[in-house]
Each structure stands twice: as C-alpha cells, then as structure tokens.
C-alpha positions as CSV (number, residue, x, y, z in Angstrom):
1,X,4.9,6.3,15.3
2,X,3.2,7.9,12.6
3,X,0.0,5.9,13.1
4,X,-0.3,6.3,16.8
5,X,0.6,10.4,16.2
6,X,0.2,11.4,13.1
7,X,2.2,13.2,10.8
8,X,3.8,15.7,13.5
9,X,5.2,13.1,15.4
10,X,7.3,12.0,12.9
11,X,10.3,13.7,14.4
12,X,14.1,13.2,14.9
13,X,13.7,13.2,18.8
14,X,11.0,10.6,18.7
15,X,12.8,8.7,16.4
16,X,15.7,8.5,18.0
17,X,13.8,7.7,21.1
18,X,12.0,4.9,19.6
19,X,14.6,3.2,18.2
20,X,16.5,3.9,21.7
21,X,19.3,5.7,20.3
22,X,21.3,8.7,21.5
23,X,19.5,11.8,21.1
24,X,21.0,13.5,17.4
25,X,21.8,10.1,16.2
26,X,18.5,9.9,13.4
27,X,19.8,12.9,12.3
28,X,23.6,12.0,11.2
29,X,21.5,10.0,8.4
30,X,18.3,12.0,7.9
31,X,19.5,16.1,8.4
32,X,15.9,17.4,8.1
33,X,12.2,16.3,8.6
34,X,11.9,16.1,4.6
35,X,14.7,13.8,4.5
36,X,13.1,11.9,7.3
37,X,9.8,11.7,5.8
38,X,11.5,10.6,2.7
39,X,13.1,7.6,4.4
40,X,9.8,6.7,6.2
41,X,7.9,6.5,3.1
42,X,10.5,4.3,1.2
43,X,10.8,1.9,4.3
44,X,6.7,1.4,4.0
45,X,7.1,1.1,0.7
46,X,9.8,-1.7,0.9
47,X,7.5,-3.5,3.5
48,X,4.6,-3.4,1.6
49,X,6.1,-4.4,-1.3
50,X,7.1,-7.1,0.4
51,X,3.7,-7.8,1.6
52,X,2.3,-7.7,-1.8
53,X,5.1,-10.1,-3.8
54,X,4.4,-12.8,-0.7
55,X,0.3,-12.4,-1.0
56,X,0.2,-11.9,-4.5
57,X,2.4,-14.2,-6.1
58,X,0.1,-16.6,-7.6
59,X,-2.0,-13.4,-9.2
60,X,1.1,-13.3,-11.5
61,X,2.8,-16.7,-12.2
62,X,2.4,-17.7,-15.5
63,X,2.1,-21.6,-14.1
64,X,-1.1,-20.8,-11.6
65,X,-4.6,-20.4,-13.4
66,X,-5.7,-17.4,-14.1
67,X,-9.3,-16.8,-13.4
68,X,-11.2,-13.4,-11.8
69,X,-12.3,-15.7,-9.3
70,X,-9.0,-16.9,-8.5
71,X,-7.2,-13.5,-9.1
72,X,-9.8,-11.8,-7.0
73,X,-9.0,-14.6,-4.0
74,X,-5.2,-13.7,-4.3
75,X,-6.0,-9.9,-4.0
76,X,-8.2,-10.1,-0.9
77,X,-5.4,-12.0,0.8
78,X,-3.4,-9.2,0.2
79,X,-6.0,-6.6,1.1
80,X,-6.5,-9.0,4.4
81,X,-3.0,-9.3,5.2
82,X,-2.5,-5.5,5.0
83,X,-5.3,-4.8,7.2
84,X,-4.7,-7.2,10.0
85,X,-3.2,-6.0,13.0
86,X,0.1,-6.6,12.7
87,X,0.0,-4.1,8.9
88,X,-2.6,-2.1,9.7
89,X,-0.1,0.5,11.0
90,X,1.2,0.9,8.0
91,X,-2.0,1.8,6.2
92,X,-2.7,4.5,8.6
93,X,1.2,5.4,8.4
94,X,1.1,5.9,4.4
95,X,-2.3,7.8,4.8
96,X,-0.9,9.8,7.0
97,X,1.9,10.7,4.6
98,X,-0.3,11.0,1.4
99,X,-2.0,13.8,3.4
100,X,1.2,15.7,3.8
101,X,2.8,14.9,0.4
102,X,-0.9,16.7,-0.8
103,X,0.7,19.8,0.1
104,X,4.5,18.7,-0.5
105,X,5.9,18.4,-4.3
106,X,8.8,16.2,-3.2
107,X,6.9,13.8,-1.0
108,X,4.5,13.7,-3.8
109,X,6.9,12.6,-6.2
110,X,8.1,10.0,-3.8
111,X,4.4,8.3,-3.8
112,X,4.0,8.5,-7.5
113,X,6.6,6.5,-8.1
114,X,5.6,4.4,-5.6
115,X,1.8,4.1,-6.7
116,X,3.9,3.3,-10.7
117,X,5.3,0.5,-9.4
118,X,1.8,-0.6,-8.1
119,X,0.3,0.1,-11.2
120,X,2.9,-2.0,-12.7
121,X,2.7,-5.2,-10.9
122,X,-1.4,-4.7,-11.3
123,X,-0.8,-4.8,-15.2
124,X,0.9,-8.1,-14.4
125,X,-2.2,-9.1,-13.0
126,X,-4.3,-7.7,-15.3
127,X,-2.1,-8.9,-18.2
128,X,-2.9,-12.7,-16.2
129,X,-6.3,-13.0,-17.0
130,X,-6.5,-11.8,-20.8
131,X,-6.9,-7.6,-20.2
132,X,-6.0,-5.1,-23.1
133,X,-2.5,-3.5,-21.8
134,X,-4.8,-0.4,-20.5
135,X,-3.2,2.2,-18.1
136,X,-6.6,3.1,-17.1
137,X,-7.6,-0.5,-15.9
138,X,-4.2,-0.6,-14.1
139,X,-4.8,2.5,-11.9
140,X,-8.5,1.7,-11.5
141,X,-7.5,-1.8,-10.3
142,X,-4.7,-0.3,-7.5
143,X,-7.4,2.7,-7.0
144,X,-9.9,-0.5,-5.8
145,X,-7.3,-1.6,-3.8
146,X,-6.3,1.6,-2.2
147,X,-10.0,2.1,-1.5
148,X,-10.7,-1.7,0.3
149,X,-7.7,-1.0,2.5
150,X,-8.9,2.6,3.2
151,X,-12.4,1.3,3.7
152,X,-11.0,-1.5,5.7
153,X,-8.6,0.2,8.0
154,X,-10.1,4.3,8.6
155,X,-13.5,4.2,7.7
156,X,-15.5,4.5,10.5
157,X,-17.6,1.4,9.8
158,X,-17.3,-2.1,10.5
159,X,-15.1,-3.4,8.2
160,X,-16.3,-5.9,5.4
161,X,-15.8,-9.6,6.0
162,X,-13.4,-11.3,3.9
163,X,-16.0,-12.7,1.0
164,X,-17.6,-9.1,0.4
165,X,-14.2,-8.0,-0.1
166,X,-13.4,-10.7,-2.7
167,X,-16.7,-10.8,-4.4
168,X,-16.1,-6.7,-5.0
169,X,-12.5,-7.9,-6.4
170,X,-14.0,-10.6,-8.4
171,X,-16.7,-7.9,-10.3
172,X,-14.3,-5.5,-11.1
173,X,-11.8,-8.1,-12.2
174,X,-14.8,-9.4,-14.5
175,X,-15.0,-6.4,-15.9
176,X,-11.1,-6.7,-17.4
177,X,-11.4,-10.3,-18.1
C-alpha cells in the first residue's frame, strides 16, 4: 500500500479495505494514523529482519570462513534478495516512511532503533572478519547497504548487476579487514 501510494495512503479505510475487513476494524487496534504508522514500520522491520538473519547468516557464524570476499558475497545476497520483486515493496515502503519520520520525532525514534539493531548485527559482521569494535565502521557498513538498496530499487538508473554490487561490498569490507 504504501509503495504503490505513498505515505498518504497509509490509512485506516484502506487498510481495512485491503485486508478485507469491516470498515472501523484497523482501528480497534491502531486508534490513530501515528499508531498506524508505528505498526507498519515495526511489521517491515520484522520482515526485513527476517530477510536479513536468512541471507546473512553465514556473514556471522563463527564456523563459516570469514573473508571480505566471502562476507561481501553474503551481503549482496541480501541486498539482492531485498531488491527483487517480491521485497522491493518494502524498500520503497520504509523510504516512504523515513521521509515522514524526517519531520515526525516519534516515528524517528521508531527507525533509530531499528537502524541500532542493524548497526548491531553489522558489528557482527564486522567483528567476523578481524575489524576494531568501531561504531563508525558499523554505521558506514549499514549506510553502504542502505545506499545499494536505495540505488538498487529508486534511483532512476538501471540498477547494477549482481558482481558490481559485490565487488563495491568487497572494497569497503577491505577497508575494515
């Protein structure tokens, strides 16, 4: 919903009509749009953590060798996973939201511990391959991230193949390791 209309249509009614319910029902659990924004941004959340335990397991098991190269492979899955078309709407989703928590405290609370918890598992990854526990290399790493998905999904460009997004994982990962 919020992909194909943007952050207006994010509303009970079309909620409710979505998910084919009585009209009023979305809003015996969510009583305002703030409440209903909040619940869409921890469902994305949920799936895309989801997403990113499943693609990026290997980045972080202590059994699995940990190389750039092989830790930059295991995060352009993920970035390839999230932008294929059955994700991809949840990209433009959380974009849409991250444009309206820009001018919403509460919302932008919401992402920010979201975005820690990505910052987190990167310092797993990070952690992986030999890195100095560095916040800043953390946030860079989910900034790249952020970026390849943004690049891959909104820009208005082709969108890279698969081995120019890993080789640009691999560099920056060299640059850690």
């Amino acid at each position: 919903m919020l992909a194909r209309g943007g952050g207006r249509a994010l509303t009970h009614r079309a909620v409710d009509a979505e998910a084919g319910l009585a009209a009023g029902s979305v809003s015996y659990y969510a009583r305002s749009r703030q409440a209903l924004v909040g619940i869409a941004v921890e469902a994305l959340f949920a799936q895309d953590a989801a997403v990113a335990e499943s693609a990026l397991r290997r980045a972080v098991v202590p059994d699995a060798p940990a190389t750039a190269r092989r830790v930059a492979a295991d995060l352009a899955e993920f970035v390839g996973v999230m932008t294929a078309p059955e994700h991809r709407y949840r990209v433009v989703a959380r974009y849409e939201l991250l444009a309206e928590a820009a001018r919403e405290d509460g919302l932008a609370a919401q992402f920010r511990v979201q975005r820690n918890a990505f910052v987190e598992f990167a310092r797993q990854v990070l952690a992986r391959l030999g890195a100095p526990d560095d916040d800043t290399a953390c946030d860079v790493l989910v900034t790249t991230l952020d970026g390849l998905l943004h690049r891959q999904v909104l820009a208005a460009a082709e969108p890279l193949p698969p081995r120019a997004v890993e080789e640009a994982l691999r560099r920056a990962l060299a640059a850690w390791s």
